[in-house]
RODO-2510 file (C-alpha; in nm, 4 decimals, decimal comma):
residues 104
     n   res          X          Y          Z
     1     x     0,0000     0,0000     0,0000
     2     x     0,1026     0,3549     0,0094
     3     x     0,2239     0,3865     0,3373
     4     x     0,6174     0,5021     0,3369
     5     x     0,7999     0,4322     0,6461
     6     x     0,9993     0,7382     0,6782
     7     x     0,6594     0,9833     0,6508
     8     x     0,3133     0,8152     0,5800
     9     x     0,3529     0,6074     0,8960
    10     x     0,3518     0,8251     1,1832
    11     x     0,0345     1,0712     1,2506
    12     x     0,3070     1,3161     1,3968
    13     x     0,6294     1,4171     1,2413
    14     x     0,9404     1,5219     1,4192
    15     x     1,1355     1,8263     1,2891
    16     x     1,4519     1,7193     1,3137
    17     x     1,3906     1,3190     1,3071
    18     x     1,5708     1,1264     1,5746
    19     x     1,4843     0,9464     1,9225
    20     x     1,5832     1,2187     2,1227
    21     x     1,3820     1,5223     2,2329
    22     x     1,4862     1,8358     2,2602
    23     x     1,3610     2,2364     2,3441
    24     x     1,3770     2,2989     1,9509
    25     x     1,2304     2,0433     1,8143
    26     x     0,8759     2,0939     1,6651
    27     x     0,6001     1,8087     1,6079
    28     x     0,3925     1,8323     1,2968
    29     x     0,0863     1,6915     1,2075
    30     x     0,1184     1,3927     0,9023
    31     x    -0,1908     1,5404     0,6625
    32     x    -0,0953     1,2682     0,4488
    33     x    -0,1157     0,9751     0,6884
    34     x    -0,3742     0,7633     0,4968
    35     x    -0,4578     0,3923     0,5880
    36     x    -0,8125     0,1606     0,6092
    37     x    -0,6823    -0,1084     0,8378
    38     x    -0,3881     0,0693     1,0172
    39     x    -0,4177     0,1313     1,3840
    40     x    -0,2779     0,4343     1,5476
    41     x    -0,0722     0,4845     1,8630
    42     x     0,0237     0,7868     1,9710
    43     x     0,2343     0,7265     2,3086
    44     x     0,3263     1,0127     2,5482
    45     x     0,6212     1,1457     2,5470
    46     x     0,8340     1,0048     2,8877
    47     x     1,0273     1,2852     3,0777
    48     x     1,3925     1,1486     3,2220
    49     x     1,4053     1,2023     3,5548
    50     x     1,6118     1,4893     3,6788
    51     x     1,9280     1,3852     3,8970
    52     x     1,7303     1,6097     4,2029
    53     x     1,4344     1,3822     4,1513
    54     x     1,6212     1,0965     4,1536
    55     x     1,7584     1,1325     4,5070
    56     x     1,4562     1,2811     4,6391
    57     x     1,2695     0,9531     4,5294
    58     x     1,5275     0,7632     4,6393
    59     x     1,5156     0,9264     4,9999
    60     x     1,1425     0,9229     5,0203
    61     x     1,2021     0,5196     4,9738
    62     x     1,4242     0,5325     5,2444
    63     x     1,1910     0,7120     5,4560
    64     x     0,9367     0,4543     5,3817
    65     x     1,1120     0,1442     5,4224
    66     x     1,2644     0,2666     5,7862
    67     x     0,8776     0,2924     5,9001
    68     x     0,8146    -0,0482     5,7759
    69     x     1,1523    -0,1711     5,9605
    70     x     0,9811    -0,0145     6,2568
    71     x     0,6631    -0,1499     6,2103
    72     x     0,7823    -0,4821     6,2041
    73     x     1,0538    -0,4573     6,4865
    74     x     0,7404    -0,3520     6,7274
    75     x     0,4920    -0,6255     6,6228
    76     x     0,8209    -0,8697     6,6304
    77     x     0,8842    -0,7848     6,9892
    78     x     0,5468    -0,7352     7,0692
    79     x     0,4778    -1,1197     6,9764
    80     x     0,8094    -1,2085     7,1645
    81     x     0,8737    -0,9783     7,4478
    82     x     1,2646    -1,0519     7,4821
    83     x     1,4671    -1,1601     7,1198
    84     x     1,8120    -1,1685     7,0710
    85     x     1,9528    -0,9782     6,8364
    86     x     2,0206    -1,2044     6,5488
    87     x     1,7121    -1,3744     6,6186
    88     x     1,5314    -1,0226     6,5627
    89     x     1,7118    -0,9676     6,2081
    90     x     1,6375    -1,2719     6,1175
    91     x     1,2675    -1,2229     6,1762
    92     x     1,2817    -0,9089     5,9983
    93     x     1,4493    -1,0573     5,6851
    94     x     1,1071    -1,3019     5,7341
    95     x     0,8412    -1,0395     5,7338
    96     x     1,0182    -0,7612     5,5040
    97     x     1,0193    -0,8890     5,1155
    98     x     1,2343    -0,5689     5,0257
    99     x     1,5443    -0,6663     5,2767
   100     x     1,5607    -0,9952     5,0973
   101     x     1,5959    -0,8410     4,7755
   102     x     1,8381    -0,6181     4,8815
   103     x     2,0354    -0,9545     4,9665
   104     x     2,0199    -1,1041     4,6184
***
């Protein structure tokens, strides 16, 4: 049929072509894109997340997972009363699937 890959594909163009996205680039709409049986996807466009995000994510996981820790430690020891140590970690390994995977 008459669909070209570079152009009569795509519902949107990209001025310049390429993966990357930048300030400058401009999208244009594909007045020629013509098919009966094609389907058409038009996917958002996914941000990259900024370094600042990235540790502020990253803390806000570490935030979480230390009230989980605690969580657990207090029904642990409410359950037992007296636990050694090792015992304890071990039990926490037990009820915490995200230590475990930290461990593999």
């Amino acid at each position: 049929s008459g669909i070209n890959a570079e152009y009569g594909a795509r519902v949107l163009r990209k001025i310049p072509a390429g993966k990357e996205i930048s300030r400058t680039d401009r999208f244009e709409f594909n007045a020629d894109f013509r098919h009966k049986l094609f389907k058409i996807k038009i996917n958002q466009i996914q941000t990259r997340e900024t370094t600042e995000e990235n540790i502020n994510t990253t803390e806000r996981v570490f935030q979480d997972r230390q009230y989980q820790i605690d969580a657990a430690v207090v029904r642990i020891m409410k359950a037992r009363k007296t636990i050694q140590h090792s015992l304890l970690v071990s039990e926490l390994y037990n009820h915490l699937k995200f230590l475990s995977n930290l461990l593999i």
